[in-house]
C-alpha positions as CSV (number, residue, x, y, z in Angstrom):
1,X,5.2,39.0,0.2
2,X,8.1,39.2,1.9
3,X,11.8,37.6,0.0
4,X,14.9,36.5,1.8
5,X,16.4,39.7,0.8
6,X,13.8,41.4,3.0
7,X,15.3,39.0,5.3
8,X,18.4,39.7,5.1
9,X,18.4,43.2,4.7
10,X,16.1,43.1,8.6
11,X,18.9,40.6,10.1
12,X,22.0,42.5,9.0
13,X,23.1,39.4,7.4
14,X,24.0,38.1,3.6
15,X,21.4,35.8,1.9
16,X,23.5,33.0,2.5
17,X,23.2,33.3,6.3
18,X,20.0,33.4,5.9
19,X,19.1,30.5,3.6
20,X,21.6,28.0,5.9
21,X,19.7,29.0,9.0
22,X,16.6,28.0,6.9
23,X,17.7,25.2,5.3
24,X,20.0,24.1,7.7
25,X,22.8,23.8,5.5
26,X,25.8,24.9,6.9
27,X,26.3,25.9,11.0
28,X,25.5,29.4,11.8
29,X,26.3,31.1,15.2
30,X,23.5,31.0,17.5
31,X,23.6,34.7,17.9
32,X,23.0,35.1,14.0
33,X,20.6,32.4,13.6
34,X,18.8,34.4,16.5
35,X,18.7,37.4,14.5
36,X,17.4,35.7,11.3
37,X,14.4,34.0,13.4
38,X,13.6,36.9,14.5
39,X,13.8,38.8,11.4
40,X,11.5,35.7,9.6
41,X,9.0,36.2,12.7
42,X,8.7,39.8,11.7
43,X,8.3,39.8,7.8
44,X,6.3,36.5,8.0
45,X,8.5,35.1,5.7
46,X,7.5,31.7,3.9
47,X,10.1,29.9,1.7
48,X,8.8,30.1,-2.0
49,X,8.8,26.2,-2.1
50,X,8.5,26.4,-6.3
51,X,11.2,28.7,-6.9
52,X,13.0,26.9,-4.2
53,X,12.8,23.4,-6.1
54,X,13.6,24.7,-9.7
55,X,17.0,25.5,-8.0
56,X,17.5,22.6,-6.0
57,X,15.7,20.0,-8.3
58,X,14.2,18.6,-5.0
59,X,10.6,19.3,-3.4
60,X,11.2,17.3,-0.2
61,X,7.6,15.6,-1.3
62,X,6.6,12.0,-1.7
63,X,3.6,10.8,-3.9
64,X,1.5,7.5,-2.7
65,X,-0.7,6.0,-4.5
66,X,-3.3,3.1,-3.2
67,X,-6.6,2.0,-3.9
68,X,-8.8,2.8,-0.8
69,X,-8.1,3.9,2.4
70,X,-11.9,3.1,3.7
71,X,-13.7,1.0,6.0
72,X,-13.7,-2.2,7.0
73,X,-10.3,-3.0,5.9
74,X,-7.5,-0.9,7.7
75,X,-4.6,-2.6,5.8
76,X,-4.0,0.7,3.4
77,X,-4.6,3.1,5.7
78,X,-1.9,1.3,8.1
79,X,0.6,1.1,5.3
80,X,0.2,4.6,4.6
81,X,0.5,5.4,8.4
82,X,3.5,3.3,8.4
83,X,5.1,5.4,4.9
84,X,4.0,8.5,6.7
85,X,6.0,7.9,9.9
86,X,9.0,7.4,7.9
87,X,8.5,10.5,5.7
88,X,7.7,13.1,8.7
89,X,11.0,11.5,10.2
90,X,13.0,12.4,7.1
91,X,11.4,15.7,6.8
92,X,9.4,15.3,3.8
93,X,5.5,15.6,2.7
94,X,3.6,12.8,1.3
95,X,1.2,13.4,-0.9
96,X,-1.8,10.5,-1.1
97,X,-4.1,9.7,-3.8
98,X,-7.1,6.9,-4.3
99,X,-7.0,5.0,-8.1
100,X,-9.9,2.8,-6.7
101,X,-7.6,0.0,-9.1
102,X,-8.4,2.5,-12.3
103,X,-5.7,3.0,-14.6
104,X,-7.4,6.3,-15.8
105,X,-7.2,7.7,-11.9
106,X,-3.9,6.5,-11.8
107,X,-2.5,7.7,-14.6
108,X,-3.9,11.3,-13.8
109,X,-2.0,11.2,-10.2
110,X,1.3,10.6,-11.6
111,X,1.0,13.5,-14.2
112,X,0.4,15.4,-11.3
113,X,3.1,14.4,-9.0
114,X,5.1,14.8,-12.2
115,X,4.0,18.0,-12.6
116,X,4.7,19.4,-9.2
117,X,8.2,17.4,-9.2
118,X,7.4,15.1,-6.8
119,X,10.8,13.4,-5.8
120,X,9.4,9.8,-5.8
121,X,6.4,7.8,-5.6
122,X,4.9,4.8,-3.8
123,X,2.6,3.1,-6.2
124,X,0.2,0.1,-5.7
125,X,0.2,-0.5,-9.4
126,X,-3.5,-1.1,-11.3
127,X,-4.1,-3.4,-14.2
128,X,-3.7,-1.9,-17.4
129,X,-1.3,0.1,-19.8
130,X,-0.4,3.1,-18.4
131,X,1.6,5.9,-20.7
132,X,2.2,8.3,-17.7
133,X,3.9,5.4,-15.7
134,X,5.9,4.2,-18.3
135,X,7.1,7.3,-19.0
136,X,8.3,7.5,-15.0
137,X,10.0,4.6,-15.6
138,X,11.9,5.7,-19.1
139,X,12.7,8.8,-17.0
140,X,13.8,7.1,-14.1
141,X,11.7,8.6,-11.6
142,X,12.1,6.7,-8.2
143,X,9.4,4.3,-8.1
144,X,8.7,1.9,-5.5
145,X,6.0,-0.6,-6.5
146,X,4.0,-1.5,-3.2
147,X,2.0,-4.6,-2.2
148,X,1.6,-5.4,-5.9
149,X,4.8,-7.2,-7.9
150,X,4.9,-5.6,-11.8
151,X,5.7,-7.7,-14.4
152,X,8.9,-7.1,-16.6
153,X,10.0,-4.3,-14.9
154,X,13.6,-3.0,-12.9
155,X,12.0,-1.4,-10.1
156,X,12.0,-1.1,-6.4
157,X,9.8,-3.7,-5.0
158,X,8.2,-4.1,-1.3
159,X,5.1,-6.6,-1.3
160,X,4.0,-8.9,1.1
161,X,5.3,-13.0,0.8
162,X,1.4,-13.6,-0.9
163,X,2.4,-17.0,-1.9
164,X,3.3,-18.1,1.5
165,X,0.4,-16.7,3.6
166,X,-1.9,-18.6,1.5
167,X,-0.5,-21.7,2.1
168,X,-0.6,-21.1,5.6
169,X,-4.1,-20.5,5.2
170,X,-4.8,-23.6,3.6
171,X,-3.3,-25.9,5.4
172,X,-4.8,-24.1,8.5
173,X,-8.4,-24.8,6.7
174,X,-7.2,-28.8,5.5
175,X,-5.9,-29.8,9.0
176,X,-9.2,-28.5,10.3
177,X,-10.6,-31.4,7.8
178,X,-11.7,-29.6,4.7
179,X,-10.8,-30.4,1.1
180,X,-13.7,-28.7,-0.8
181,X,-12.3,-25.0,-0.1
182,X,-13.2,-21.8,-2.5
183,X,-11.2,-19.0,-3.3
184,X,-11.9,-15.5,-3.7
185,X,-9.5,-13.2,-5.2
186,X,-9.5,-9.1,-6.3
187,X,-9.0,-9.7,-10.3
188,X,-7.3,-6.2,-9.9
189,X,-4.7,-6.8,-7.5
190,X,-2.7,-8.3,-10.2
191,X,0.0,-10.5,-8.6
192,X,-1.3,-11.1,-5.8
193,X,-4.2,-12.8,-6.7
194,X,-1.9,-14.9,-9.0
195,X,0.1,-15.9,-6.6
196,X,-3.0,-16.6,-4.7
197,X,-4.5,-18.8,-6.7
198,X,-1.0,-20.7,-7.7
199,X,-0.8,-21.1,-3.8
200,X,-4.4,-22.6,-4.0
201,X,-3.3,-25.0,-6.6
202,X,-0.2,-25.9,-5.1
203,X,-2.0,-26.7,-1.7
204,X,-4.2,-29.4,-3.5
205,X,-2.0,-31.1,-5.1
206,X,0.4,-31.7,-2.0
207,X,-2.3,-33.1,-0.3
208,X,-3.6,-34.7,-3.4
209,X,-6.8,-32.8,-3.8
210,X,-8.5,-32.5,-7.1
211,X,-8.6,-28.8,-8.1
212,X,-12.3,-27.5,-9.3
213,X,-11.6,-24.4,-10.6
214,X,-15.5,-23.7,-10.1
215,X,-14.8,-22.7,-6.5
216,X,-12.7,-20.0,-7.9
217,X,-13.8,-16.8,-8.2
218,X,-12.5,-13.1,-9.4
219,X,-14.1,-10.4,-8.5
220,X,-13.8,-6.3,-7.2
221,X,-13.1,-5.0,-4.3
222,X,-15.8,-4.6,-2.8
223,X,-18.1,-6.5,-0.1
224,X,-20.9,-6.5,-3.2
225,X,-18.5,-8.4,-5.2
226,X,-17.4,-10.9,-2.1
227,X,-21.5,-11.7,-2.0
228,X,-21.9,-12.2,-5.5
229,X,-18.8,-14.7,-5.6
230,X,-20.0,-16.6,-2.3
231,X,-23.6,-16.8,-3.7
232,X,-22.0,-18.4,-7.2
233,X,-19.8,-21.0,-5.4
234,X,-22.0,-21.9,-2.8
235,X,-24.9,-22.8,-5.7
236,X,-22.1,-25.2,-6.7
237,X,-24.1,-29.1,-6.6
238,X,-20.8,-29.4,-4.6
239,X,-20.1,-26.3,-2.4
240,X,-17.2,-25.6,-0.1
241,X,-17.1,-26.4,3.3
242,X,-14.5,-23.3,3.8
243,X,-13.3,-20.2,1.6
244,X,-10.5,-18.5,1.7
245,X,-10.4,-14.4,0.5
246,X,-8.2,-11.7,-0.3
247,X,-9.0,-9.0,2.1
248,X,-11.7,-8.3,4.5
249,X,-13.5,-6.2,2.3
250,X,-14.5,-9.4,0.4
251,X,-14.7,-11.3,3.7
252,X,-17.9,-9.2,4.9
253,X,-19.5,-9.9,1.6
254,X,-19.0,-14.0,2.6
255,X,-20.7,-13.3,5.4
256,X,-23.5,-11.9,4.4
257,X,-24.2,-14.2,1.7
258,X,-23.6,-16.7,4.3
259,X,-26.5,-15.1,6.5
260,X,-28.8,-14.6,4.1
261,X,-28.6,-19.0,3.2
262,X,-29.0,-19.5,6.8
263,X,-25.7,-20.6,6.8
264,X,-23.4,-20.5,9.8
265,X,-19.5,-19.1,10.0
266,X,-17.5,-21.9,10.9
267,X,-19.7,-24.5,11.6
268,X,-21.2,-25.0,8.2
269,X,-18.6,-22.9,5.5
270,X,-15.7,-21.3,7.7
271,X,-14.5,-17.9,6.5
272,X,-10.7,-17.2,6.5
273,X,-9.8,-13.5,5.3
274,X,-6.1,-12.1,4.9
275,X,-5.5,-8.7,6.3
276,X,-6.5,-8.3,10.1
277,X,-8.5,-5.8,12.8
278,X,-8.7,-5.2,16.1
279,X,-11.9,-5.4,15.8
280,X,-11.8,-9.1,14.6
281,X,-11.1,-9.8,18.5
282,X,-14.5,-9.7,19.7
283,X,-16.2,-9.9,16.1
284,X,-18.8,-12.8,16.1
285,X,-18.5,-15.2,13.9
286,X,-14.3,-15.2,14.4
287,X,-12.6,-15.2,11.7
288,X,-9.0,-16.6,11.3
289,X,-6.9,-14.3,9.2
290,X,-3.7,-14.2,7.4
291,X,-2.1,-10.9,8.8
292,X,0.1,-8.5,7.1
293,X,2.7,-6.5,8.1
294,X,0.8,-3.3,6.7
295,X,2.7,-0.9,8.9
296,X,5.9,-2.0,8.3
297,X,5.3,-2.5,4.3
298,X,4.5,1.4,4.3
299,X,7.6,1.8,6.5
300,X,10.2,-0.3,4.4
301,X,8.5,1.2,1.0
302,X,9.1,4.6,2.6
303,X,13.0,4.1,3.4
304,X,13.5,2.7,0.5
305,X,12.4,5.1,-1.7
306,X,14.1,8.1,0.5
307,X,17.3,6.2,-0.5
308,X,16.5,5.5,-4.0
309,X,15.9,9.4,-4.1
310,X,19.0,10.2,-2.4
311,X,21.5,7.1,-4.7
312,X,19.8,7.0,-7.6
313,X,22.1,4.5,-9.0
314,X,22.2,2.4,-5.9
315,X,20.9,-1.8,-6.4
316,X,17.7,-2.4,-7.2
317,X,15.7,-4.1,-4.1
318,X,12.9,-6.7,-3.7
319,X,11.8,-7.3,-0.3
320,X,9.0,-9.3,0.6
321,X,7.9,-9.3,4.1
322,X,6.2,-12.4,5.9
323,X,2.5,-12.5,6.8
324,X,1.4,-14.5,10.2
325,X,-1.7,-16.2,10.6
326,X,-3.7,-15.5,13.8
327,X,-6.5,-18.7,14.4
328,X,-9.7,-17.5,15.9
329,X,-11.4,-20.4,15.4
């Protein structure tokens, strides 16, 4: 394999030439930096990235971790689009991994961006004690916790305003006459089904509703799971005339539930999801959703981890972005 002495040595240049046309570093004429091209065409020459990082104590790579990219929800794969975009910009690599909202799988990614010196990483956090991130954190490894707020700790936080889209959602579902309205939540999603449900709560009593905590159910994230929880509250001697669920993931569970009842989406329970589709558009039975700003949550996550990375002692920041809510119904 060929070295940047090799390179050098073809050029007629020092290694320093060479390595500041490389790294762009330091201005070089364009006659020399044509002679170093040239002489890295020839050789083939590759930067040895490892040795490269041991000296600079930077990899110019970025570790995400999220819980599912896949089908029918396009939330994560959006935000990652969106942290993506913002890393290609600044010239550097993410790396992406899936913790399916394990704490073991998530645990094993960030020993491994540890051990190939990952600069930061983008983390939707899953429920449970984790060594390997607290360990991060004692270090003071850039973090920045995505979607998910942690509890008792000083860290970079982006995360959608959960609280506040629920609301929206209710009050969408009470001024369209409902009061008996279920919730479904993702027990793993941490603070934002707390918020979720506290948003439920909070909903009722403004409007002076009772709160039945039998038409609240916990589940996984999964359209199995959204089934199950529809089947349970709809059994209810009192059922709800609407539900309201975390993602739509859950939301095609509801529905089939709902089909197999004989039961029709809006007229007898109405189905409102958070997260959004294009596909939604001409989807039958519409469904109203709460919509994230999942592009622009990977993009903010993204820029401000590339700054956290680059002022390490800079002000921690909490941003949480607003969510819209789009009526099909």
């Amino acid at each position: 394999m060929s070295t940047i002495y090799d390179v050098a040595k073809r050029a007629g240049v020092s290694i320093a030439t060479v390595s500041a046309v490389i790294n762009k570093t330091a201005y070089v004429s364009p006659e020399l930096t044509k002679k170093v091209k040239a002489a890295v065409d020839e050789l083939d020459y590759t930067i040895n990235h490892l040795a490269h990082s041991l000296q600079t104590r930077s990899t110019r790579t970025v570790g995400m971790l999220i819980p599912d990219v896949g089908a029918p929800d396009p939330f994560y794969g959006e935000v990652v689009r969106g942290a993506e975009d913002v890393c290609r910009k600044k010239e550097y690599l993410l790396f992406l991994g899936h913790t399916y909202n394990h704490v073991v799988e998530q645990s094993r990614y960030l020993k491994a961006f540890r051990a190939r010196l990952v600069d930061g990483v983008l983390l939707f956090q899953s429920p449970g004690e984790d060594e390997e991130l607290q360990r991060l954190l004692k270090a003071r490894k850039p973090i920045v916790f995505v979607g998910r707020i942690p509890q008792d700790i000083h860290a970079d936080i982006v995360a959608t305003d959960i609280h506040h889209g629920t609301l929206m959602a209710l009050e969408y579902l009470y001024e369209k006459g409902h009061r008996r309205i279920g919730l479904v939540t993702v027990a793993s999603s941490l603070s934002v089904s707390n918020f979720r449900l506290a948003a439920w709560h909070a909903a009722l009593a403004q409007h002076g509703i009772p709160a039945d905590d039998a038409l609240v159910v916990g589940g996984e994230l999964s359209s199995e799971s959204g089934r199950k929880a529809a089947v349970q509250i709809l059994g209810l001697t009192a059922p709800p005339t609407a539900i309201f669920t975390d993602n739509l993931v859950v939301a095609t569970g509801l529905l089939k539930a709902l089909q197999e009842r004989g039961l029709r989406c809006p007229q007898d329970v109405e189905v409102v999801s958070s997260d959004d589709a294009e596909w939604l558009d001409v989807f039958r039975p519409p469904i109203t959703t709460v919509v994230q700003p999942s592009y622009d949550l990977g993009v903010q996550a993204a820029e401000v981890l590339i700054k956290r990375i680059r002022h390490p002692r800079r002000p921690v920041q909490k941003i949480l972005l607003r969510p819209e809510l789009k009526v099909r119904c």
